[in-house]
PyMOL Python script that loads the backbone (N, CA, C, O; Angstrom):
from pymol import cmd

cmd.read_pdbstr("""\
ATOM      1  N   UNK A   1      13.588 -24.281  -7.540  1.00  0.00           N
ATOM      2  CA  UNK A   1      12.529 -23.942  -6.628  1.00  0.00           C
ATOM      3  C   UNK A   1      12.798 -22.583  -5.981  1.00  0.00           C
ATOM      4  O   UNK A   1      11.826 -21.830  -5.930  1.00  0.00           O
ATOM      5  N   UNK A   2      13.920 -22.157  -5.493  1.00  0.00           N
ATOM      6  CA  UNK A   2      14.336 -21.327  -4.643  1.00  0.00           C
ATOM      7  C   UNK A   2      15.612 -20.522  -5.218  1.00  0.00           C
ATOM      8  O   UNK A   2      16.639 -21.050  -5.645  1.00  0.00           O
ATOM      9  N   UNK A   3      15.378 -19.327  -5.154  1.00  0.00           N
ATOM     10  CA  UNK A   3      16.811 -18.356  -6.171  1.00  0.00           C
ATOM     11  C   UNK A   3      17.087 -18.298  -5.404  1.00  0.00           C
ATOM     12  O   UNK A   3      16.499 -18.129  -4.336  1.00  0.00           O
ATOM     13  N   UNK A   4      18.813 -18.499  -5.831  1.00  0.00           N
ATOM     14  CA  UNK A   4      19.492 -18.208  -4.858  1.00  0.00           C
ATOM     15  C   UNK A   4      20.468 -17.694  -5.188  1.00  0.00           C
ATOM     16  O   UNK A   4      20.736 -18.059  -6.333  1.00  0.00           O
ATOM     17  N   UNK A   5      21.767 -16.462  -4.488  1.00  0.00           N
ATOM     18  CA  UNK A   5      22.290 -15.731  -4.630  1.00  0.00           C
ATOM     19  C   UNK A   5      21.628 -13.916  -4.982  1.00  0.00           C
ATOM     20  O   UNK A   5      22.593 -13.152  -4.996  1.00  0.00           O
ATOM     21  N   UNK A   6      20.525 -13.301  -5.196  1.00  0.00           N
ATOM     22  CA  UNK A   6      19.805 -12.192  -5.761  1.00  0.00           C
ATOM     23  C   UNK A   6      20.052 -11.918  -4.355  1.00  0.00           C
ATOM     24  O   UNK A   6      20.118 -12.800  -3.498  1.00  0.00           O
ATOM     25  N   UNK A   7      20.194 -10.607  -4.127  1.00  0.00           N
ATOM     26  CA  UNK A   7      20.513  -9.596  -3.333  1.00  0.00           C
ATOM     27  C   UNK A   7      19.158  -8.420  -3.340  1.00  0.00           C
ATOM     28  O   UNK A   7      19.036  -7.905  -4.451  1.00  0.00           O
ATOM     29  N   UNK A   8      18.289  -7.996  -2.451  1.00  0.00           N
ATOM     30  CA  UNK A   8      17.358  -7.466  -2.248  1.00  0.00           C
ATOM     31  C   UNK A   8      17.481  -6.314  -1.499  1.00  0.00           C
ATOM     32  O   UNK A   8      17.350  -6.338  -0.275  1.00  0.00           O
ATOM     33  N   UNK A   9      17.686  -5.458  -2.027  1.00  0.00           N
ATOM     34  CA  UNK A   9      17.748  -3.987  -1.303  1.00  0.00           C
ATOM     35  C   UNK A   9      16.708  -3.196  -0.550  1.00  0.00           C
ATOM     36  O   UNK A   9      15.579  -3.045  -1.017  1.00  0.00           O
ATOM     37  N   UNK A  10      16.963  -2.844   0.257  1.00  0.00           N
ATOM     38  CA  UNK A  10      15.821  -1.777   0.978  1.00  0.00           C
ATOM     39  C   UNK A  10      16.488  -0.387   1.340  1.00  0.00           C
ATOM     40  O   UNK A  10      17.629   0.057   1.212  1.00  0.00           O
ATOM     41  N   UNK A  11      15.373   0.085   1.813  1.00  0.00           N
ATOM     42  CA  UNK A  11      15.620   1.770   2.209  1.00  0.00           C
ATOM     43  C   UNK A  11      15.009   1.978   3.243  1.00  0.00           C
ATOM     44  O   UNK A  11      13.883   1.494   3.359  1.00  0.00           O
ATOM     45  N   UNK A  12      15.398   2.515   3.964  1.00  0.00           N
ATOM     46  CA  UNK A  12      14.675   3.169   5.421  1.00  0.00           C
ATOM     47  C   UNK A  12      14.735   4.567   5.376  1.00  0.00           C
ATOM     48  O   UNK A  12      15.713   5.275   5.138  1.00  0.00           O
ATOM     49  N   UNK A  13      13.825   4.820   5.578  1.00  0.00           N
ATOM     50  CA  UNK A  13      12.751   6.338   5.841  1.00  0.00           C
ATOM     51  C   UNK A  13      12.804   6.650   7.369  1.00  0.00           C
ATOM     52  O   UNK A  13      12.544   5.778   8.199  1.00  0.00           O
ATOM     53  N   UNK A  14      13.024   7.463   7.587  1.00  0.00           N
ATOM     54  CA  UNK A  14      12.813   7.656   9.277  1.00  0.00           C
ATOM     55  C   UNK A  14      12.287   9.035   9.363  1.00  0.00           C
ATOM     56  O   UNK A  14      12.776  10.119   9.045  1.00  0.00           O
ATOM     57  N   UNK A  15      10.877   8.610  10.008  1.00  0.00           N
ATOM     58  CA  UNK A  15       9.995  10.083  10.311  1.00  0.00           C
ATOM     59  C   UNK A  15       9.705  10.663  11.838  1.00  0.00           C
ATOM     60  O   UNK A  15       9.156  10.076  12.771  1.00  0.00           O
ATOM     61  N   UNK A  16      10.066  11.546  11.809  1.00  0.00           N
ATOM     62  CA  UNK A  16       9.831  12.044  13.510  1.00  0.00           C
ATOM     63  C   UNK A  16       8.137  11.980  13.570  1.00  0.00           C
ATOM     64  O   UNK A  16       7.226  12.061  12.747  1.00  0.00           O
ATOM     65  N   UNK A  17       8.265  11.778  15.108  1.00  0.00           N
ATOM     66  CA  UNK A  17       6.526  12.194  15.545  1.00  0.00           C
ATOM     67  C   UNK A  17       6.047  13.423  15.471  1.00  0.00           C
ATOM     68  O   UNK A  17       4.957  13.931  15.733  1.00  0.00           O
ATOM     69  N   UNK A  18       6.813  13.715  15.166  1.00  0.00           N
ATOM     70  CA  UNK A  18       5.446  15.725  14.863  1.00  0.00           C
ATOM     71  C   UNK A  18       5.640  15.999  13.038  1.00  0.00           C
ATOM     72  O   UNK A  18       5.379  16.903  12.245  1.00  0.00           O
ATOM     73  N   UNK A  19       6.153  14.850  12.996  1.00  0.00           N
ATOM     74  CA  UNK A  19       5.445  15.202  11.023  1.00  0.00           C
ATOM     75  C   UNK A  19       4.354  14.817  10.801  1.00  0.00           C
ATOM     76  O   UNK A  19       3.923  13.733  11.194  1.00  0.00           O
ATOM     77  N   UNK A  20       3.694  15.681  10.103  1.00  0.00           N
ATOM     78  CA  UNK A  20       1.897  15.667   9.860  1.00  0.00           C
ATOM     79  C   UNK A  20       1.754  14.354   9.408  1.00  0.00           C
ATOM     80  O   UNK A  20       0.636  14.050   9.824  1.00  0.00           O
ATOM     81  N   UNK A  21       2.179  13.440   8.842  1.00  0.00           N
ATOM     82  CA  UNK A  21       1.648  12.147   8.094  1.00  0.00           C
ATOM     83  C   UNK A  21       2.197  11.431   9.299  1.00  0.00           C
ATOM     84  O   UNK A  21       1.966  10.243   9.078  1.00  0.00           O
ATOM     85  N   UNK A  22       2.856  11.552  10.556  1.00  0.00           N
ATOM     86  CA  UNK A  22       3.296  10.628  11.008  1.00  0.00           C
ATOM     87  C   UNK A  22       1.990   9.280  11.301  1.00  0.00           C
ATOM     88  O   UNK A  22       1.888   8.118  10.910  1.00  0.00           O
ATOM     89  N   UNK A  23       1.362   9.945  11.956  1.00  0.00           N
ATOM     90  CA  UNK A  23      -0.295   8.803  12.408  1.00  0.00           C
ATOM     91  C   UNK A  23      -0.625   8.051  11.349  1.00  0.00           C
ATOM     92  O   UNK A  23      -0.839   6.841  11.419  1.00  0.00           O
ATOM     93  N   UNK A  24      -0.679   8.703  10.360  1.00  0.00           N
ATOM     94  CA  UNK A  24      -1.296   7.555   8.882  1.00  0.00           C
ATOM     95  C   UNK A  24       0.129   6.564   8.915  1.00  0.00           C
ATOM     96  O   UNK A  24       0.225   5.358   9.140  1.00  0.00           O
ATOM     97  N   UNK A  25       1.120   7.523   8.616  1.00  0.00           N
ATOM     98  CA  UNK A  25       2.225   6.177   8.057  1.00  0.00           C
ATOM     99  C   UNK A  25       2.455   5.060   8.918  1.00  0.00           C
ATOM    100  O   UNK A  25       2.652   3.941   8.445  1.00  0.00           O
ATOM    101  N   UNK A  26       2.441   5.348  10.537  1.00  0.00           N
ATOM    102  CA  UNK A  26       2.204   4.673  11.804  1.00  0.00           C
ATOM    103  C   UNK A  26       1.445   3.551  11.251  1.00  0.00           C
ATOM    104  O   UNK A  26       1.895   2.523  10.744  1.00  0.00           O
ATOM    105  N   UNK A  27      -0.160   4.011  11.478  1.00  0.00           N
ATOM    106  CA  UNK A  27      -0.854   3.403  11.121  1.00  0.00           C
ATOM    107  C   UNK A  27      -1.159   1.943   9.884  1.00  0.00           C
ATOM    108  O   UNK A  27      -1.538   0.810  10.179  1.00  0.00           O
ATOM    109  N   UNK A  28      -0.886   2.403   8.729  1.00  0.00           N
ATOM    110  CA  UNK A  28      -0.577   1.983   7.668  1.00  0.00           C
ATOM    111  C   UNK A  28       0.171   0.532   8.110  1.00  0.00           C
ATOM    112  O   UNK A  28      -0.133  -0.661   8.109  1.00  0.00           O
ATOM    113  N   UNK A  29       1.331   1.361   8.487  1.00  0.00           N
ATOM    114  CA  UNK A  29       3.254   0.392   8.987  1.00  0.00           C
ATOM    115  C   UNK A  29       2.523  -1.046   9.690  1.00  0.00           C
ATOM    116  O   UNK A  29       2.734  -2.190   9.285  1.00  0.00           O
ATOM    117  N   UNK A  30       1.861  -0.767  10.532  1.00  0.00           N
ATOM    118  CA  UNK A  30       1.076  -1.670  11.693  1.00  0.00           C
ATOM    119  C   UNK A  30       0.195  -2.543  10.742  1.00  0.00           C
ATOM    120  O   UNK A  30       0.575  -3.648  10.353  1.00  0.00           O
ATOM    121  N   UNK A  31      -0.976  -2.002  10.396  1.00  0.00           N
ATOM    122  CA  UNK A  31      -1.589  -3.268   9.485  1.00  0.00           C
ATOM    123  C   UNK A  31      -0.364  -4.009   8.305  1.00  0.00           C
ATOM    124  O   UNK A  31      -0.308  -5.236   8.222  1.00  0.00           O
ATOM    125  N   UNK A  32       0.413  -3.261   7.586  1.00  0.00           N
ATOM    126  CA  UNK A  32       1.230  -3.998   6.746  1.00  0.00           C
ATOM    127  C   UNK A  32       2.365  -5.317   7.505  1.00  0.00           C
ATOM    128  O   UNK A  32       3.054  -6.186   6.973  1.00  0.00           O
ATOM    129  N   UNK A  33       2.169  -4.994   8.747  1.00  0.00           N
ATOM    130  CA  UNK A  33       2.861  -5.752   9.469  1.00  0.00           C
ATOM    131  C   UNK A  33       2.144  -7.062   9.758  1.00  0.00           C
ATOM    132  O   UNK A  33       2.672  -8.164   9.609  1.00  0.00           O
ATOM    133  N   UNK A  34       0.903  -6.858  10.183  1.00  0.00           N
ATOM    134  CA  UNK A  34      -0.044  -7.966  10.271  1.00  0.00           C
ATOM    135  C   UNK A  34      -0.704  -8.290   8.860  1.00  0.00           C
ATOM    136  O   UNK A  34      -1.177  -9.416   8.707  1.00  0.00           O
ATOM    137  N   UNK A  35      -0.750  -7.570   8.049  1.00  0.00           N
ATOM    138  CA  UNK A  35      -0.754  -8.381   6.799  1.00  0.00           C
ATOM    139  C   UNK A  35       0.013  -9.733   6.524  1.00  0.00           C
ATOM    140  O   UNK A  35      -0.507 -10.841   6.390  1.00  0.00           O
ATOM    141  N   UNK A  36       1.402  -9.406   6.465  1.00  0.00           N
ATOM    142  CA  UNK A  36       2.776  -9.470   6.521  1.00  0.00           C
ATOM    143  C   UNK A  36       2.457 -11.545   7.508  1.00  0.00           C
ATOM    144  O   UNK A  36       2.384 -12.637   6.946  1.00  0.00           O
ATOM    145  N   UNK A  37       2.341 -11.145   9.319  1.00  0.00           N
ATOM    146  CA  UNK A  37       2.140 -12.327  10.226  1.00  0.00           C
ATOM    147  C   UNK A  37       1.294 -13.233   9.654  1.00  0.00           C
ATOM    148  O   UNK A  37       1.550 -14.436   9.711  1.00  0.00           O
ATOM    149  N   UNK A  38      -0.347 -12.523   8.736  1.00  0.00           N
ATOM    150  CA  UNK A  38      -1.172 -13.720   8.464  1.00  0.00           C
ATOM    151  C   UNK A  38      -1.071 -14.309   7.722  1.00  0.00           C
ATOM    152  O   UNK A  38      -1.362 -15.505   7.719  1.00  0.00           O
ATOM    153  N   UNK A  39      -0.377 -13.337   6.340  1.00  0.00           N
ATOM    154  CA  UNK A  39       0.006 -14.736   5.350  1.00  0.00           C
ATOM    155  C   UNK A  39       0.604 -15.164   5.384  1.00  0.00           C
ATOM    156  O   UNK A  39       0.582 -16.192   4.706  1.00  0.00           O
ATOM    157  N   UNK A  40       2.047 -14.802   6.370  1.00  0.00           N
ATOM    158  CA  UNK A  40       3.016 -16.070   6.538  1.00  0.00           C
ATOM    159  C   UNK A  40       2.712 -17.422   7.512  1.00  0.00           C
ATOM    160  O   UNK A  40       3.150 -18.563   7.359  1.00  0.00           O
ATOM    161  N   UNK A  41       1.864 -16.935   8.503  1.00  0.00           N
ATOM    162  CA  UNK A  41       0.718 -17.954   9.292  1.00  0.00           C
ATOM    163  C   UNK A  41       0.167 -18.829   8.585  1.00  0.00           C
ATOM    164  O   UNK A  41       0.391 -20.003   8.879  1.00  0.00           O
ATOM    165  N   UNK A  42      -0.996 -18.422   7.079  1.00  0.00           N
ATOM    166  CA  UNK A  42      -1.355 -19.423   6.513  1.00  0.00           C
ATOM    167  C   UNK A  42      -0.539 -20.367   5.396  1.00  0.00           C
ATOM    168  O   UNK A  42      -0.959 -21.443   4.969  1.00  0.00           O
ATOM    169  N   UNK A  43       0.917 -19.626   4.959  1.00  0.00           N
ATOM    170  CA  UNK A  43       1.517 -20.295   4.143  1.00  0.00           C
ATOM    171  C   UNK A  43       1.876 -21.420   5.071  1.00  0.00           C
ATOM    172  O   UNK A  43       1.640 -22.582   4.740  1.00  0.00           O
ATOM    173  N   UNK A  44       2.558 -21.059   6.473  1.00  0.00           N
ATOM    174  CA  UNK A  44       3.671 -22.198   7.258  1.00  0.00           C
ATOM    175  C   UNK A  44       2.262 -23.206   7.730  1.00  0.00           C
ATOM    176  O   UNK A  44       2.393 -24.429   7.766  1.00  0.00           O
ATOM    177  N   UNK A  45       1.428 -22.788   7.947  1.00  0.00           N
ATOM    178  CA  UNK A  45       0.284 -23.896   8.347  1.00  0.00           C
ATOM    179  C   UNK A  45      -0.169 -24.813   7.423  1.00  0.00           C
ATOM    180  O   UNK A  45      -0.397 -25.929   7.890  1.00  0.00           O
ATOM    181  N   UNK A  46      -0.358 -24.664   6.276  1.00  0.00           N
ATOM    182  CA  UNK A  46      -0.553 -25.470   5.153  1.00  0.00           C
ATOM    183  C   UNK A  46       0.468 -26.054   4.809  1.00  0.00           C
ATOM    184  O   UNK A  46       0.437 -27.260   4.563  1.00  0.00           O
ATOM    185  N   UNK A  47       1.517 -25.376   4.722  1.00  0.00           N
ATOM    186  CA  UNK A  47       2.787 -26.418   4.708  1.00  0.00           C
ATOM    187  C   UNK A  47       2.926 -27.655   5.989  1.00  0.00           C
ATOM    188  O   UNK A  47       3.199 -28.834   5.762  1.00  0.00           O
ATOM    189  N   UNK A  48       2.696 -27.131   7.203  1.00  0.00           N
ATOM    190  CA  UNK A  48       3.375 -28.228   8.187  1.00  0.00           C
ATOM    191  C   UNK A  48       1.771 -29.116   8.385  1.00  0.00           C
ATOM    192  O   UNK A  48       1.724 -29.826   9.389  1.00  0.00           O
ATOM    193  N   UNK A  49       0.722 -29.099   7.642  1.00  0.00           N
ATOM    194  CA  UNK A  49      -0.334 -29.530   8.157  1.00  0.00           C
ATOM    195  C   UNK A  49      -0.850 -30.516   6.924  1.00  0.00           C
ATOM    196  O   UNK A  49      -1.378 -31.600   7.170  1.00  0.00           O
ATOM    197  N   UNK A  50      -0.595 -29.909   5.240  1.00  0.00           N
ATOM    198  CA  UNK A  50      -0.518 -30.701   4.252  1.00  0.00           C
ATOM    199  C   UNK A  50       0.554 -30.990   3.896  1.00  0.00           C
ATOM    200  O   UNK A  50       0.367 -31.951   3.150  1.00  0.00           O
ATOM    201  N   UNK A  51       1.490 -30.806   3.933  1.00  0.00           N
ATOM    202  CA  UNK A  51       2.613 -30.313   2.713  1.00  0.00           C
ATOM    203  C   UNK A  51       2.736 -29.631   1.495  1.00  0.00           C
ATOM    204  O   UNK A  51       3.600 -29.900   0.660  1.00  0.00           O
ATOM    205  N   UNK A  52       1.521 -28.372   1.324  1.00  0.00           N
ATOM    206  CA  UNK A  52       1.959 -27.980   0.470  1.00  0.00           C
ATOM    207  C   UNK A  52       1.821 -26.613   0.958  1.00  0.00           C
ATOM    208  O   UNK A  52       1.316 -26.134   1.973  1.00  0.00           O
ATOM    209  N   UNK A  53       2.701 -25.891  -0.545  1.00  0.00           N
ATOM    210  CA  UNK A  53       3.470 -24.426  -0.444  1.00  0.00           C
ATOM    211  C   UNK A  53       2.502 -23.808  -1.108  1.00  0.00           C
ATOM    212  O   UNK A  53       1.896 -24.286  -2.068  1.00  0.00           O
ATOM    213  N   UNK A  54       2.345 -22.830  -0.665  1.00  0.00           N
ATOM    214  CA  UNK A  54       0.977 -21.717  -1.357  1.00  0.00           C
ATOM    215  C   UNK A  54       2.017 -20.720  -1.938  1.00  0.00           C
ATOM    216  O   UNK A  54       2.847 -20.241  -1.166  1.00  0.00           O
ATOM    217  N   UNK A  55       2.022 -20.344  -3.381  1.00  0.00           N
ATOM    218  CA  UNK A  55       2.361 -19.194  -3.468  1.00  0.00           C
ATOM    219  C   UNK A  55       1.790 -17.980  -3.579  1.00  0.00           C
ATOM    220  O   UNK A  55       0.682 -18.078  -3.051  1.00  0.00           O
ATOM    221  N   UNK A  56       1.982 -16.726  -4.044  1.00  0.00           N
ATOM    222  CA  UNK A  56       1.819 -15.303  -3.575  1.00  0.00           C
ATOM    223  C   UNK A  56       0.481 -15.289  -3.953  1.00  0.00           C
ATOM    224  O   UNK A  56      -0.216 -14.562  -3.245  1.00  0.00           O
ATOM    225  N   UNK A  57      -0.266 -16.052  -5.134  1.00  0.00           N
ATOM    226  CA  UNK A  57      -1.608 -15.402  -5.846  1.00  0.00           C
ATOM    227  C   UNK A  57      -2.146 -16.433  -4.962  1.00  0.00           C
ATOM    228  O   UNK A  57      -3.017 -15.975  -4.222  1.00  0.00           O
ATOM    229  N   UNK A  58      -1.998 -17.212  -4.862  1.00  0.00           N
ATOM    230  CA  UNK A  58      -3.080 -18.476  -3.578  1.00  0.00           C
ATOM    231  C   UNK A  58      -3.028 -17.948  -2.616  1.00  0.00           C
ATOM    232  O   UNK A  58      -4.051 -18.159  -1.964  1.00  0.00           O
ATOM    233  N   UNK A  59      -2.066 -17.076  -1.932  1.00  0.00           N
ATOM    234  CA  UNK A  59      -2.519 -16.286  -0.481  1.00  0.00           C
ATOM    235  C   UNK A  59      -3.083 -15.533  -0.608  1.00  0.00           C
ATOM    236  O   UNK A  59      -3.829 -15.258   0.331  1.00  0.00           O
ATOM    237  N   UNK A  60      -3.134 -14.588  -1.963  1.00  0.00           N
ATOM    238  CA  UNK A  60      -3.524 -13.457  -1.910  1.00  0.00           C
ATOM    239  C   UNK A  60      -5.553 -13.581  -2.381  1.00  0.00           C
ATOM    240  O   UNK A  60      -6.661 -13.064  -2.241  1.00  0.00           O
ATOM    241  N   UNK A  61      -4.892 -14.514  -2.890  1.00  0.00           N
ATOM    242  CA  UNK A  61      -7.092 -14.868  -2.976  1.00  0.00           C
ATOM    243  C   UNK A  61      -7.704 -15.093  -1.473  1.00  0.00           C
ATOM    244  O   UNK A  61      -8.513 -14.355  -0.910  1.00  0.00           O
ATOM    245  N   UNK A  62      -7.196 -16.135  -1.033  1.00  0.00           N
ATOM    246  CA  UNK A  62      -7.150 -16.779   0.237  1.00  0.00           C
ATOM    247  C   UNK A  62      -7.568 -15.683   1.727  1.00  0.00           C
ATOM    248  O   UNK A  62      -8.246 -15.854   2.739  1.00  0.00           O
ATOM    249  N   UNK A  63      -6.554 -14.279   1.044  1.00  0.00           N
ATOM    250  CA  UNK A  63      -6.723 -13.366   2.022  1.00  0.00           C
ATOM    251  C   UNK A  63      -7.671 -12.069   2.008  1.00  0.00           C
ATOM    252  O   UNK A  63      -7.918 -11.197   2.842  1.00  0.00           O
ATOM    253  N   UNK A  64      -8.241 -12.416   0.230  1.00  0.00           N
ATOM    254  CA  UNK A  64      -8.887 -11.692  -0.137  1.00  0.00           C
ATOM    255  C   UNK A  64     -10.363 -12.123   0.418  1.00  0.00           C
ATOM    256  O   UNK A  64     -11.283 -11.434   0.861  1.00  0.00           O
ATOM    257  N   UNK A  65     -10.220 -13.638   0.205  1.00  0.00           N
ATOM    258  CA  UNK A  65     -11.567 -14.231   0.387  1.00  0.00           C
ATOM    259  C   UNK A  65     -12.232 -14.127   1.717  1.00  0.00           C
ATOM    260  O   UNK A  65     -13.420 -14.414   1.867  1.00  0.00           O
ATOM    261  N   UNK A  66     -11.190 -13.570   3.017  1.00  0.00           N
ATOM    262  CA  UNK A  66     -11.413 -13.610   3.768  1.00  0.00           C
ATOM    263  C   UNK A  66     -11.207 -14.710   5.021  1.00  0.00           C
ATOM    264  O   UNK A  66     -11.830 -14.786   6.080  1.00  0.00           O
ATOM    265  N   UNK A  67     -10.152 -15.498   4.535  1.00  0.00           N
ATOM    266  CA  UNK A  67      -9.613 -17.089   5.206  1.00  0.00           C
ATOM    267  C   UNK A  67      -9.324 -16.385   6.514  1.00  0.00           C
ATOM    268  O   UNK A  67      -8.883 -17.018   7.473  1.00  0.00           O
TER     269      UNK A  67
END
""", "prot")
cmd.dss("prot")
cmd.show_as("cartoon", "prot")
cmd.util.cbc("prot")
cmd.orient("prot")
C-alpha cells in the first residue's frame, strides 16, 4: 500500500523582494499552497467520514469538477 524507505529530495530557491518575478512567484507559492490544504482536506474527510482513500486522479477530477 505504502513505499517505504524512497527518499524524496527537494531544492529551495530563495528570491529577494526586489526581483522582478518576485509578486508572480509569491503569488503562484500561495495558491499552490491552498491547492496543496484542499486536497488534503478532501482526501482526510472521505477517509474519516467513509473510509475510503482517494488517490491523486480522484482528487484531481474532484478538484477539477469543482468539489
Amino acid at each position: 500500500m505504502f513505499k517505504v524507505g524512497i527518499m524524496q529530495l527537494v531544492e529551495r530557491t530563495i528570491i529577494k523582494k526586489n526581483h522582478p518575478n518576485y509578486k508572480s512567484l509569491d503569488a503562484l507559492a500561495f495558491l499552490s499552497k491552498n491547492l496543496y490544504n484542499m486536497a488534503n482536506y478532501i482526501v482526510r474527510q472521505e477517509f474519516i467520514n467513509k473510509g475510503n482513500y482517494l488517490n491523486y486522479n480522484k482528487v484531481q477530477k474532484l478538484l477539477q469538477s469543482g468539489a
